[in-house]
Every structure is written in C-alpha cells, then in structure tokens.
C-alpha positions as CSV (number, residue, x, y, z in Angstrom):
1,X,-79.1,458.9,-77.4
2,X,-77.0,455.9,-77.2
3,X,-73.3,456.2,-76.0
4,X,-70.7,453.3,-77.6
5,X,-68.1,452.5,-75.1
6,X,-64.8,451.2,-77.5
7,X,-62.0,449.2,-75.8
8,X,-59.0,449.5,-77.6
9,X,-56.9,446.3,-78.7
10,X,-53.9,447.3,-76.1
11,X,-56.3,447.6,-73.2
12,X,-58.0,444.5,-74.2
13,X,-55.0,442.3,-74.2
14,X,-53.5,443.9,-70.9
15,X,-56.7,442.5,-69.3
16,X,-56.4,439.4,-70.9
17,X,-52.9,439.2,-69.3
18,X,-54.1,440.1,-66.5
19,X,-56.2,437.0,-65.7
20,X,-53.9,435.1,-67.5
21,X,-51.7,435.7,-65.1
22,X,-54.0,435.8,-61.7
23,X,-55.1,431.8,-62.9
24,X,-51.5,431.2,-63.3
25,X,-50.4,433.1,-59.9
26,X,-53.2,430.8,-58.6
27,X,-52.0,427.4,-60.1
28,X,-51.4,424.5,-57.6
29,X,-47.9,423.6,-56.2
30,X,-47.2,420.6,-54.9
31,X,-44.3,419.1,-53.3
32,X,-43.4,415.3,-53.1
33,X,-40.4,413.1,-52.8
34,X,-39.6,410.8,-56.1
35,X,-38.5,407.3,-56.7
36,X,-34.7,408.4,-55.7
37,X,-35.9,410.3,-52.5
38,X,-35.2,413.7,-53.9
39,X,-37.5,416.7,-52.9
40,X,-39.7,418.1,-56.0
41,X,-41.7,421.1,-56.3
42,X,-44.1,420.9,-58.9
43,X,-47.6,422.1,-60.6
44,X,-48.1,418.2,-61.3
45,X,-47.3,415.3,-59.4
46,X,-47.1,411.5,-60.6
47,X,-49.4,409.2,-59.8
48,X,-46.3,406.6,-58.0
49,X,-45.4,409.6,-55.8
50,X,-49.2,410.1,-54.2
51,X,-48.4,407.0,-53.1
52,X,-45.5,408.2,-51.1
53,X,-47.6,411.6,-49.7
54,X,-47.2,415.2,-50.8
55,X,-47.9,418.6,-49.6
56,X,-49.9,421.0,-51.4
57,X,-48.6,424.6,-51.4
58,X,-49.9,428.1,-51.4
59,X,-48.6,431.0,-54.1
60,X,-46.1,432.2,-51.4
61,X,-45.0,428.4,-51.1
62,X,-46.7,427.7,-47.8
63,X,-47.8,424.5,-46.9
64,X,-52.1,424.3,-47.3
65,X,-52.6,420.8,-47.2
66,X,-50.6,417.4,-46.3
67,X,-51.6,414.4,-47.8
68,X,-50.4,411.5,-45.8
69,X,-48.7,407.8,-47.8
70,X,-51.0,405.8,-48.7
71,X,-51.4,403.0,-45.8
72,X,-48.9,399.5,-46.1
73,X,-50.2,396.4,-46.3
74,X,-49.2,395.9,-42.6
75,X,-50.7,398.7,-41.7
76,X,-54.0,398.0,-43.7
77,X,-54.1,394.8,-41.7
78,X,-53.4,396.8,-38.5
79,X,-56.1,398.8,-38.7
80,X,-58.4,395.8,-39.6
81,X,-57.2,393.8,-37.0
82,X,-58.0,396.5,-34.4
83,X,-61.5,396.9,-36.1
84,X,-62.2,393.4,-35.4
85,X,-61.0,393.8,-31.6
86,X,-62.9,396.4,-31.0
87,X,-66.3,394.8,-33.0
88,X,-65.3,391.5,-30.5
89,X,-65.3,393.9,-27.5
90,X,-68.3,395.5,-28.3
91,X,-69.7,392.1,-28.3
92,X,-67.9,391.1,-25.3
93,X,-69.8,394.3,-23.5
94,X,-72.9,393.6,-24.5
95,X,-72.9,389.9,-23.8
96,X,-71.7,390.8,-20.1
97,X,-74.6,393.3,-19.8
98,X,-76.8,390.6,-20.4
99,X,-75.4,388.1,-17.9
100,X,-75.5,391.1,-15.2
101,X,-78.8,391.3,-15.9
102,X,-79.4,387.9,-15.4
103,X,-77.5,387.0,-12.4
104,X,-76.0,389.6,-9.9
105,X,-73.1,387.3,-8.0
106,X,-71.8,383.5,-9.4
107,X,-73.5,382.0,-6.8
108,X,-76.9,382.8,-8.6
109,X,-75.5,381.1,-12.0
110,X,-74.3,377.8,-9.3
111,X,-78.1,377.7,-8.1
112,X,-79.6,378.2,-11.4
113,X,-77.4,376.0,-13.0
114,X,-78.8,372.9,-10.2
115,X,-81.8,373.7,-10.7
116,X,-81.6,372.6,-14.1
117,X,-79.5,369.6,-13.9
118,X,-82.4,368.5,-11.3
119,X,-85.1,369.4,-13.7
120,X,-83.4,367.8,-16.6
121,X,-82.6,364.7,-14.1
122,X,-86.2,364.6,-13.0
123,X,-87.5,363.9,-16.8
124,X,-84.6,361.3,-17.1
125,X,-85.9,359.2,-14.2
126,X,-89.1,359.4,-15.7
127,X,-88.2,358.3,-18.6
128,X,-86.3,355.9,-16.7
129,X,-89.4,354.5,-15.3
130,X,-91.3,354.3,-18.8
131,X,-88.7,352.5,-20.1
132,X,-89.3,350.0,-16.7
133,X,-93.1,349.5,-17.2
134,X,-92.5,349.2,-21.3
135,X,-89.8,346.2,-20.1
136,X,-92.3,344.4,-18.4
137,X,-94.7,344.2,-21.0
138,X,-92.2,343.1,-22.9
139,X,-90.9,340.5,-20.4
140,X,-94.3,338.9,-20.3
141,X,-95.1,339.0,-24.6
142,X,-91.9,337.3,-25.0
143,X,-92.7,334.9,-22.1
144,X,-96.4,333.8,-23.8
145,X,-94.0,333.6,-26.7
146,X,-91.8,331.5,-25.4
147,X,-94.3,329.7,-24.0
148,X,-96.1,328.9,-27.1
149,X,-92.6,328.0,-28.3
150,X,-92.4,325.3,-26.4
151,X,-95.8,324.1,-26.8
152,X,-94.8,323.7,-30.6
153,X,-97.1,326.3,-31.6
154,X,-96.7,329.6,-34.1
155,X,-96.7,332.7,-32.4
156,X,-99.0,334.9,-33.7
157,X,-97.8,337.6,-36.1
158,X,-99.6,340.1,-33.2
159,X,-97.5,338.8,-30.8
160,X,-94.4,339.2,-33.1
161,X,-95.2,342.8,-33.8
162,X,-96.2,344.2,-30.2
163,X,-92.2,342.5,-28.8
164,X,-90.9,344.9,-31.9
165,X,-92.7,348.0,-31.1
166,X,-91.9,347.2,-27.3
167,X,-88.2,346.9,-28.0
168,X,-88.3,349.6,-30.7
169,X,-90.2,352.0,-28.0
170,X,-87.8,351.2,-25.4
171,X,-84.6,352.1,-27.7
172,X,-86.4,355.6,-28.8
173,X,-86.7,356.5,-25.2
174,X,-82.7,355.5,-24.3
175,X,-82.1,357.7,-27.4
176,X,-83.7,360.2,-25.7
177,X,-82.1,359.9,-22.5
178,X,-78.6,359.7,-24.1
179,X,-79.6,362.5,-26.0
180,X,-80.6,364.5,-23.1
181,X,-77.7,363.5,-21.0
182,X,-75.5,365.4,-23.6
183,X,-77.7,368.3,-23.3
184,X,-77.1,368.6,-19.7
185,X,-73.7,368.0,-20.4
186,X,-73.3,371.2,-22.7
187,X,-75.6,372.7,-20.4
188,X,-73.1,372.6,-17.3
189,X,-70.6,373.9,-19.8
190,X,-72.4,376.9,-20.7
191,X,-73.1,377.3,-16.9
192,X,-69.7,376.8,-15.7
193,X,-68.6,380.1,-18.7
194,X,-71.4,381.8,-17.3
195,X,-70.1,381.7,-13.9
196,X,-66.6,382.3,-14.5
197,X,-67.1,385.7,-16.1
198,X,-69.3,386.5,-13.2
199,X,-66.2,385.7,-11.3
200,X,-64.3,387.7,-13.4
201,X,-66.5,391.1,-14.1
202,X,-68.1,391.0,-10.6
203,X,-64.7,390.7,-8.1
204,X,-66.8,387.7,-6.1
205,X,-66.0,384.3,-6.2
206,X,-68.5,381.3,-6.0
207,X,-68.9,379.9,-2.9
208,X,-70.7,377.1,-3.8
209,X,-69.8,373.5,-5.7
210,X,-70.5,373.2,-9.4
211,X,-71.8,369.7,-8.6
212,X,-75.7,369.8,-6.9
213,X,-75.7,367.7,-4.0
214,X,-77.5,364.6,-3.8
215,X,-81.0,364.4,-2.3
C-alpha cells in the first residue's frame, strides 16, 4: 500500500522563501571608491571602479578578499624594467660561470690572450714570406718582360697573364693579412673584457702587461 505525502501551498512557499532568502543572505558585497572618491557598498561594482581596487565582503560585512588597482603605466614599465635586469643578470651569472671555468686568476686570460697574438702573428709572417717568394717571381716575369720590351718584341699573352695572377695573388694574401690583423685586433678586445671581469669577480689584479713581449 502506497502512502501520498501532500505539501500544502503555505508550506511550499515558506520553503521557497526560505532559499530565496539564503541565495540572497549569500549575495556578494563589494566595496569600492567611485569617480568622486566616495566609499560605496554594493552587490555590483562598475567596471571603471575595478580599476581603482575593491574589497569583497562577507554577509556580516567582513572583508574576504582585496583586489588590488590595476597596475599604472609607470608601474607596468617598472616591473618590466626589473624583469629585464634581472633576465641581464641571469645572463651576466652565467657568462661569469663560464669565464671561471675557463681561467681561475687574470693572469691566465694575459697568457692565453699572447699566446694567441703569437699564433695569429706566426701565420702573418708566413704569409708575409709567401707574399716575398710570389714578389720575386714577379720581379723576374716583369724583368723578361721588360726585356722583351726593349728588344721591340711582343710579350707573350703567357707572360701577360702569369704578372696578373702574380699581382692578383699577392693582393689576396695582404687582404688576408689586413683582414687578420683586425681579427687580432678584436681579439685583444675580447681578451682585455675577459680579463677585467676576472679582475673584478675574482679580487686579483693582473700582474702581467697586456702587450706580449718581443722575442
């Protein structure tokens, strides 16, 4: 046998009343400051004063929850500027881990760095002395060709074309030199950075000159 439970209208709409009036007991509050710096409490807010910050409040009018202004343009900047301080210092750090790694006192960076001026020197002079044998060959080609100058004969096309490729070998490997010499150049540069942060991140100073001595 079933049993029909009836509500009656009355007790129906007391309950209805009832959570009508638990959702609005439970409504959000907020407080916020508007355009004319007057304090408002509020179940909505406007979108301009979010902007300015706001509380949100409990039933009993308790602060839950501050939301701070929204950041200034300075600030924004601020903030980015200090990202990018701290992104360079990263860097920075990691850079100088590196050159620990590679050298323990400046003096190390001073040797190394003659060592490679000698080594980049060394294949200088030997270019040096290329370029010496290549400008005898051509001081004797354009001898036979003066030679057969004066003798009122042609010089051979062959003769013509070795004095070019003599010169034109002999201005490739200054090219190279010059080209090289600015290499050692940015080298010593690089070097000389090198061994100032040393100076700086280590406490020691070099002792020894930046300029190798002469052999």
């Amino acid at each position: 046998m079933r049993h029909h439970l009836t509500v009656s209208p009355v007790v129906a709409g007391v309950a209805a009343f009832g959570l009508l009036f638990a959702a609005g007991a439970q409504a959000t509050m907020y407080r916020y400051t508007d355009e004319n710096g007057r304090l408002v409490i509020s179940n909505t807010i406007p979108q301009e004063a979010t902007k300015r910050g706001y509380d949100i409040l409990s039933n009993n009018g308790r602060v839950v929850e501050t939301v701070a202004p929204a950041p200034t343009a300075e600030e924004i900047a601020a903030r980015e500027a200090e990202k990018e301080r701290q992104k360079q210092l990263e860097i920075q750090q990691e850079q100088d881990r590196l050159l620990l790694k590679r050298f323990s006192h400046p003096d190390q960076a001073v040797r190394a760095m003659h060592r490679k001026i000698r080594e980049l020197e060394g294949i200088i002079q030997l270019k040096r002395g290329n370029i010496s044998v290549i400008s005898s060959q051509l001081d004797s080609e354009q001898s036979r060709a003066a030679d057969m100058e004066r003798a009122g004969r042609d010089i051979p096309e062959t003769t013509l074309e070795k004095i070019r490729r003599l010169e034109a070998q002999i201005r490739d490997i200054e090219r190279e030199i010059s080209a090289q010499r600015q290499d050692i150049g940015k080298m010593k540069r690089a070097y000389e950075e090198d061994i100032k942060r040393l100076e700086e991140i280590t406490g020691e100073t070099r002792t020894l000159p930046l300029e190798p001595e002469e052999n």
